[in-house]
Residue frames relative to the residue before (quaternion, step in Angstrom):
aa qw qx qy qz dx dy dz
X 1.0000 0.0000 0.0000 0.0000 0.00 0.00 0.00
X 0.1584 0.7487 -0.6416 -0.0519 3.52 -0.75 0.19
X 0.2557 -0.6151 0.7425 0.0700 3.07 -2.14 1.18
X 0.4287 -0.5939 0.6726 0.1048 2.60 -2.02 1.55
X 0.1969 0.6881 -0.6952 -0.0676 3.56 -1.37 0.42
X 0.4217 -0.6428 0.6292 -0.1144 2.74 -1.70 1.82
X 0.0535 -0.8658 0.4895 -0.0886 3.64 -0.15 1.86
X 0.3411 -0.8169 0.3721 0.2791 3.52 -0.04 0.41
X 0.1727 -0.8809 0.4377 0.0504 3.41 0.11 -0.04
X 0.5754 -0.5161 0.2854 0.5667 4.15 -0.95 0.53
X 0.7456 0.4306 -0.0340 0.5075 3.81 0.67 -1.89
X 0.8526 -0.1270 0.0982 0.4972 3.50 0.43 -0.89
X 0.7163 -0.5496 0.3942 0.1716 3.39 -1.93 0.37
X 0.0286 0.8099 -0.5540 -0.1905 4.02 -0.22 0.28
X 0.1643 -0.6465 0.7300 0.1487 3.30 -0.96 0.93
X 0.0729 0.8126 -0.5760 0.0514 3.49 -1.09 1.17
X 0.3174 -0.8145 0.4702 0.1216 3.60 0.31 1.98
X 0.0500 0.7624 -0.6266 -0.1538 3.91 -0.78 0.45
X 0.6193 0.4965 -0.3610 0.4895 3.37 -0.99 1.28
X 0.5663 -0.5904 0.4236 0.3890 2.94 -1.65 0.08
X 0.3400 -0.7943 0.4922 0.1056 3.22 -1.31 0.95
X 0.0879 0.7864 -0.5525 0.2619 3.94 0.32 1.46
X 0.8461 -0.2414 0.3431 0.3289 2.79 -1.75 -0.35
X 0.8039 0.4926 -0.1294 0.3070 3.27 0.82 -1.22
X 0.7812 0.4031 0.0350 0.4754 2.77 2.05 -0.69
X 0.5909 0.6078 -0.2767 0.4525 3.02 1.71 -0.62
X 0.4204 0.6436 -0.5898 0.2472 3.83 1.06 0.36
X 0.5612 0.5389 -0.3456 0.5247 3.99 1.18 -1.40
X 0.7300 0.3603 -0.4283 0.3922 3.92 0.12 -0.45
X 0.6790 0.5369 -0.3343 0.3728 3.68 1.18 -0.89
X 0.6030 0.6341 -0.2652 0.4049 3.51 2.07 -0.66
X 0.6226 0.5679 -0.2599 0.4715 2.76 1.62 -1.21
X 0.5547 0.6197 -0.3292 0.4471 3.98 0.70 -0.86
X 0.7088 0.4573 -0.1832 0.5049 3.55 0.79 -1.38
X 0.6414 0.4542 -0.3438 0.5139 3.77 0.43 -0.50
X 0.7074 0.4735 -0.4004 0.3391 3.69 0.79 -0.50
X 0.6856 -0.6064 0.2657 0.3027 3.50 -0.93 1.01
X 0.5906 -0.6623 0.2382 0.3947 3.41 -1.17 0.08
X 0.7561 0.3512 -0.0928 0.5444 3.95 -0.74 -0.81
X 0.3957 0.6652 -0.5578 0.2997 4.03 0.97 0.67
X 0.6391 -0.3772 0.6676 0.0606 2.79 -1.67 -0.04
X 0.4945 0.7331 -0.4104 0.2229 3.33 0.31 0.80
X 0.4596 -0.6868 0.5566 0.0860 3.46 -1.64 1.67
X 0.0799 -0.7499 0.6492 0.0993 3.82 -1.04 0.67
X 0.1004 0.8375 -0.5203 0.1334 3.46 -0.46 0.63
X 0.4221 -0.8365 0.2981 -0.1821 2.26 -0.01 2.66
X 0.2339 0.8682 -0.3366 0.2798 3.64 1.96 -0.16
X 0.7504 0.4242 -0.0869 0.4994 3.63 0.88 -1.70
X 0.6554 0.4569 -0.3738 0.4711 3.74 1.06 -0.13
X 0.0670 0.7065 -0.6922 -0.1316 3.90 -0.62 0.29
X 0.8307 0.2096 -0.2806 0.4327 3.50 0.27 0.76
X 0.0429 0.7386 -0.6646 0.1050 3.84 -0.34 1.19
X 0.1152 -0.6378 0.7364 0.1941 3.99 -1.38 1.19
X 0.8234 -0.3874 0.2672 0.3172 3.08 -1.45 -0.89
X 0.4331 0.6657 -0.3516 0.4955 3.17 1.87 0.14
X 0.7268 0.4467 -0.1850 0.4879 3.41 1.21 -0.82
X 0.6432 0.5223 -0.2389 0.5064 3.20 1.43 -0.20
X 0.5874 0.4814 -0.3172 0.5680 3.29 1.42 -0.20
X 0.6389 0.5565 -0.2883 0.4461 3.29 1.18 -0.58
X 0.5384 0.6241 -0.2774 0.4936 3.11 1.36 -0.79
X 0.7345 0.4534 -0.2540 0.4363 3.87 0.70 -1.36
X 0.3221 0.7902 -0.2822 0.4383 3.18 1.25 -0.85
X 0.8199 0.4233 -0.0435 0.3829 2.87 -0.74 -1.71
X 0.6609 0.5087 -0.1967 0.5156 3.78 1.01 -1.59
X 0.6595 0.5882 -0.2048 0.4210 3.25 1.10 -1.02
X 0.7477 0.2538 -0.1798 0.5867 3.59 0.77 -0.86
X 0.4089 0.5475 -0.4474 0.5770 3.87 0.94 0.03
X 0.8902 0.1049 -0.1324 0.4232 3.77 -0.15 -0.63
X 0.5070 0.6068 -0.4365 0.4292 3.36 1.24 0.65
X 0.5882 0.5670 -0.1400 0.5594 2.96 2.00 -0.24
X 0.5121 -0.5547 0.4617 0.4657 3.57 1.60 0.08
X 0.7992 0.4311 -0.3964 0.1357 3.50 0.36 -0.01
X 0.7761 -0.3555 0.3284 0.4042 3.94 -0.76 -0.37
X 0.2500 0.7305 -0.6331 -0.0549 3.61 -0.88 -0.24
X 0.1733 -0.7196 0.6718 -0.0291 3.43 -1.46 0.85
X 0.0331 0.7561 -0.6459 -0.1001 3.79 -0.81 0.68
X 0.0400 -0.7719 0.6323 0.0532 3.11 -1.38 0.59
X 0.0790 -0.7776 0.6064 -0.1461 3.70 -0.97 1.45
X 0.3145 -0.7399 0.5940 0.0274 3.25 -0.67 1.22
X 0.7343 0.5475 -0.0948 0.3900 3.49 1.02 -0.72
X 0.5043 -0.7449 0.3616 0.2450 3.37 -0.19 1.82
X 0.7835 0.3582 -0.3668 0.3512 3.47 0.66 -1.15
X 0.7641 0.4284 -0.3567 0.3246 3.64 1.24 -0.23
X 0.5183 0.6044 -0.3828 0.4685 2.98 1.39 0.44
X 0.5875 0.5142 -0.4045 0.4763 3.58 0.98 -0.70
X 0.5547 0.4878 -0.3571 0.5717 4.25 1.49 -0.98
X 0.6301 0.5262 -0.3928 0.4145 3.68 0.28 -0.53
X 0.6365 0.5168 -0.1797 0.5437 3.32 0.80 -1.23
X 0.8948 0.1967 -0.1849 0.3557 3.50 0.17 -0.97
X 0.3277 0.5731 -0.4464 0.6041 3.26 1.28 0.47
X 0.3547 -0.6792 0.5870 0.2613 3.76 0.07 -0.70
X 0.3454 0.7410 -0.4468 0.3633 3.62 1.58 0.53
X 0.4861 0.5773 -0.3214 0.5719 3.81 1.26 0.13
X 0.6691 0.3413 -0.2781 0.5988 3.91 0.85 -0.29
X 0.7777 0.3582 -0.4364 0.2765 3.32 0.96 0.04
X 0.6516 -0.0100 -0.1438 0.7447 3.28 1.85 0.32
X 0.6879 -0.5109 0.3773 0.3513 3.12 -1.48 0.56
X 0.0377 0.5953 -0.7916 -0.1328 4.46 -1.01 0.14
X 0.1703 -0.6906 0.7025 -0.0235 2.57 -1.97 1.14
X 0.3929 -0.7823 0.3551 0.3281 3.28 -0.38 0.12
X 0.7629 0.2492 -0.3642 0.4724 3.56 1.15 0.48
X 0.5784 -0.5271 0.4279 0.4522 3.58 -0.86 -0.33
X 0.8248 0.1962 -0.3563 0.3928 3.43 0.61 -0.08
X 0.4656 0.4756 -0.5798 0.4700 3.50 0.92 1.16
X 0.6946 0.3879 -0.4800 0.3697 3.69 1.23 -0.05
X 0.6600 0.5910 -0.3936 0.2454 3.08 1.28 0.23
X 0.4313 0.6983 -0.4007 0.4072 2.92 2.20 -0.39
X 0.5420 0.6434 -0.3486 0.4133 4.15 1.37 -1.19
X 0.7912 0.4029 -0.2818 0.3636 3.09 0.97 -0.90
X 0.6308 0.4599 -0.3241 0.5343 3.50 1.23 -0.37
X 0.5611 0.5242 -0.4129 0.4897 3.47 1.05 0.47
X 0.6453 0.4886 -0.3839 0.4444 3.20 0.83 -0.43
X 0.6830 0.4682 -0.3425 0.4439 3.26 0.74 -0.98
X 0.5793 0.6363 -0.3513 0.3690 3.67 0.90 -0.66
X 0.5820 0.4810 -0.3097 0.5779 3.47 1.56 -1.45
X 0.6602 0.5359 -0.2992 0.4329 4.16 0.24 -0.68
X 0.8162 0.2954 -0.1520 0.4728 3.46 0.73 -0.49
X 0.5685 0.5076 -0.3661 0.5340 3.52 1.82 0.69
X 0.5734 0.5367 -0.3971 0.4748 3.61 1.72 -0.89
């Protein structure tokens, strides 16, 4: 089973999936992604999952995908070798930055905004 919790925050939003993230499960994380507002600011933090296939990775792009089609931000953070080595080798890491804590993804995210509000 895996619960999604969805934390507001001052600047931005953490979506934080617990569990494994698969086929079987990744419909509540794709539901949970969609329900979040537009143009946000928003942190994944990938800490609570020790297992993500490719269902959960799609779910994952997804999500990144309609988050910044909306103007907004995304930051992932993963503490976890095996999902970071899949992050990495997928080439999902070129498509946003993973950090490996929450407050270096939050630092990505106040950088971004910092780069947006000098141009």
């Amino acid at each position: 089973m895996l619960e999604v919790e969805i934390q507001n925050e001052d600047t931005y939003t953490v979506c934080r999936p617990k569990g494994e993230l698969d086929a079987y499960t990744v419909g509540s994380f794709r539901d949970a992604l969609a329900e979040l507002g537009e143009d946000i600011s928003l942190l994944i933090d990938l800490s609570d999952v020790p297992f993500m296939d490719s269902a959960g990775l799609g779910a994952l792009i997804g999500g990144i995908r309609k988050t910044r089609s909306t103007n907004g931000k995304v930051a992932v953070a993963c503490n976890r070798p095996a999902l970071t080595r899949l992050l990495h080798t997928t080439g999902f890491d070129r498509i946003v930055t993973v950090t490996e804590t929450v407050e270096e993804a939050v630092e990505n995210l106040d950088a971004d905004e910092s780069e947006e509000d000098s141009e």
